[in-house]
C-alpha positions in Angstrom: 67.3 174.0 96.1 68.6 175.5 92.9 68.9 173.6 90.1 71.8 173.3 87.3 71.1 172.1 83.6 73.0 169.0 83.2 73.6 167.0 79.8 73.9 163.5 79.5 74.6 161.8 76.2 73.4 157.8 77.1 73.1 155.2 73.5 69.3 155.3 73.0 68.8 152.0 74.3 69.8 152.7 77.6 67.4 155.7 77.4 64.5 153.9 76.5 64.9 151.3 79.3 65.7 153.9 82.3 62.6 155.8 80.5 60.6 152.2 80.8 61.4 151.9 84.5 61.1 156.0 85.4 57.1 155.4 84.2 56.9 152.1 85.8 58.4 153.3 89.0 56.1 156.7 88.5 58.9 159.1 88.6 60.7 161.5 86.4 63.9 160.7 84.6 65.0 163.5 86.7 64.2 161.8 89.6 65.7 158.1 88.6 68.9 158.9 87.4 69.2 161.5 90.8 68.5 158.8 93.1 71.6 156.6 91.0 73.5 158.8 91.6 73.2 159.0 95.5 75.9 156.5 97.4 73.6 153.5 98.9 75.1 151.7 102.2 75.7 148.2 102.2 74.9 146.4 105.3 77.8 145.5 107.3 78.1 141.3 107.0 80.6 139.7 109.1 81.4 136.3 109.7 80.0 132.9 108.3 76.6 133.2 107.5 75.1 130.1 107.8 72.3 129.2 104.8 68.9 130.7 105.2 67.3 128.1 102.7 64.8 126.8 104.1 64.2 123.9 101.0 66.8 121.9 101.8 70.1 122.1 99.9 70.1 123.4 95.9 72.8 124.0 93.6 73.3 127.5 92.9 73.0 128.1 88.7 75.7 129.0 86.6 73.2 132.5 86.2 74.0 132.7 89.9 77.3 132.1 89.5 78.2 134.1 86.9 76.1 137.0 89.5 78.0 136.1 92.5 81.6 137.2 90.1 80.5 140.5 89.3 79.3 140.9 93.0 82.7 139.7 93.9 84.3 142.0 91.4 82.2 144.7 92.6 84.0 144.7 96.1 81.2 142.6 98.1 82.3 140.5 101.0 81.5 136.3 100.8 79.5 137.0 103.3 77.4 140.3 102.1 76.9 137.5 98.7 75.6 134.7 101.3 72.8 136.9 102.5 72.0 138.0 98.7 72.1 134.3 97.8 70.5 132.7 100.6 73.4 129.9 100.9 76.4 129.1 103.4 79.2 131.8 103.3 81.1 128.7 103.2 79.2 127.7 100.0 80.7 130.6 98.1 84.1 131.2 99.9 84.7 126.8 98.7 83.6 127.4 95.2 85.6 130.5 94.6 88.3 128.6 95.7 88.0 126.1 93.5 87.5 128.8 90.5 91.0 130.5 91.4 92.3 127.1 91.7 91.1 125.9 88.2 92.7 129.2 86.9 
């Protein structure tokens, strides 16, 4: 496979922490950044999902919360974030409701 130069201008900040990971991970920048770049499947989730917590109930945190929006804004399905989270699709789908709601 032939390679072509490529440039990419990143804030140093954000070089430092992918260099951080490449030597933690024990690859090459080359290699990290490459293997962004490929598209990853996400599993297909349909349906309600019922909660997989074995605990008992818990509260999700706002952390969580605050997670499960930018899942949602990333185009994930209630129930692809159930499975992520653990919980009830139900759990999600009723406070996202009530987030719209409160809008």
């Amino acid at each position: 496979m032939s390679m072509i130069p490529v440039t990419i201008n990143l804030p140093p900040a954000t070089f430092n922490r992918l260099e951080k990971i490449a030597a933690a991970r024990g690859v090459t920048m080359r290699d990290l950044i490459a293997a962004s770049l490929e598209p990853r499947s996400k599993p297909k989730v349909t349906g309600n999902v019922a909660s997989s917590r074995t605990d008992g109930y818990s509260h999700l945190t706002d952390d969580e919360w605050e997670e499960i929006l930018r899942l949602r804004a990333a185009k994930w399905t209630v129930a692809q974030i159930a499975v992520r989270f653990g919980c009830s699709s139900s759990t999600i789908y009723k406070h996202l409701q009530r987030m719209k709601e409160g809008a």
